[in-house]
N, C-alpha and C positions, 0 to 999 in steps of 0.2 A: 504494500500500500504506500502512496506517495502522495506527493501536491504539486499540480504543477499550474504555472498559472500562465496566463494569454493576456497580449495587450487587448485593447478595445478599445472604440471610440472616445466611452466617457470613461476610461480609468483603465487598469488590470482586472480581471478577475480570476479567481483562482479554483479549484476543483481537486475533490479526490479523486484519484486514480489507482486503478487494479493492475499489476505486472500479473503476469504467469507466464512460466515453460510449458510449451507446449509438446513438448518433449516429454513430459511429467506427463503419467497418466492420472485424470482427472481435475488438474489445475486448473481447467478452463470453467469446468464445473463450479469448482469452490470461487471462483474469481468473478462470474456470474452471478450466482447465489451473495458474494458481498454486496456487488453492483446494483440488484435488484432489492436488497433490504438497507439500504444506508439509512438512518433517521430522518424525518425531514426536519427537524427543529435537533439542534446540540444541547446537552446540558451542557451544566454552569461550568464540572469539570472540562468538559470537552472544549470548550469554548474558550479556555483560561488559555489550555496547550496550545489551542490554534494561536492562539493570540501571544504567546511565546515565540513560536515560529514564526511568526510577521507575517501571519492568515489574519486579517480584519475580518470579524465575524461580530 
């Protein structure tokens, strides 16, 4: 799991991202299954780290 972020018009914005090998049997599986369940709102914890890393959230 990563972050990577894209300029834009009005600002950057930024996103989690899933890697996998696909080489690895199943990875693409569990990398999908992240994808598809990420939370739409962050707790407070979550939010502090983003905001650690220089994620404005």
């Amino acid at each position: 799991i990563g972050i990577k972020s894209f300029p834009h018009d009005f600002g950057t914005y930024s996103e989690v991202v899933v890697y996998f090998d696909d080489e690895i049997e199943g990875s693409q599986d569990v990398a999908l299954e992240v994808e598809g369940n990420t939370p739409e709102a962050w707790d407070k914890q979550s939010r502090t780290e983003l905001k650690t890393g220089g994620i404005n959230v």
